[in-house]
N, C-alpha and C positions, 0 to 999 in steps of 0.2 A: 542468705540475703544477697543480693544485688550489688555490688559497688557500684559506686555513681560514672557514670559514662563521660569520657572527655568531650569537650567541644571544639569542633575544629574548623577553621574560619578558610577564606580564600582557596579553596579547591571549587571548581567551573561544572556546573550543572552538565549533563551528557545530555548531548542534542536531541532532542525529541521528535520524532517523525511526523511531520507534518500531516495532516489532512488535509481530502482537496488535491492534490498534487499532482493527480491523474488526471486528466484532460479527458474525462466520459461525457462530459456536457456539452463540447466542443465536435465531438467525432458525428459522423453518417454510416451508414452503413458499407462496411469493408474497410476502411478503419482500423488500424492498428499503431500501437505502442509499444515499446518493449521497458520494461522495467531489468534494469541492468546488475543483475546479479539477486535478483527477487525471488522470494521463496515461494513457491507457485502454491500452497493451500493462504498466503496472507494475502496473493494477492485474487484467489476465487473467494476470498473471503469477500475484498473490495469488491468484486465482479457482482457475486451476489447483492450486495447490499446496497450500491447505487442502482444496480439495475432495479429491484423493490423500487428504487426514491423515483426514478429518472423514467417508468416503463420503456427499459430500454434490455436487450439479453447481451451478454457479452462471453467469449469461450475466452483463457489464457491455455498457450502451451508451451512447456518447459524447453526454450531453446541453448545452446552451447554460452550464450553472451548473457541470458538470462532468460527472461520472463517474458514471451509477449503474448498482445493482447490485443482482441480483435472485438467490435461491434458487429454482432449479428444481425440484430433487429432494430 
């Protein structure tokens, strides 16, 4: 059987990564961002999925400072 679990008050929720944060709305083509220490399949994740929202193609590639990110089309 289970014992009953403590409850524990006053410890701080861990930041939650915002959505949006990426400026794809804003960009032209040639266009880039870097995402500063970004794991490059979370951020082809992003890549794909506003581009689907946005018909817009976007390529990232894994640089030294991180992650950047260009507007294709």
């Amino acid at each position: 059987m289970m014992d009953k679990l403590e409850l524990t008050r006053s410890i701080p929720m861990p930041r939650m990564r915002v959505r949006g944060i990426y400026p794809y709305k804003d960009m032209v083509v040639g266009d880039s961002f870097l995402v500063p220490d970004g794991n490059l399949q979370v951020v082809c994740n992003n890549n794909w999925r506003m581009g689907k929202k946005l018909g817009m193609k976007f390529i990232a590639r894994k640089e030294v400072e991180g992650v950047r990110v260009w507007r294709m089309e």
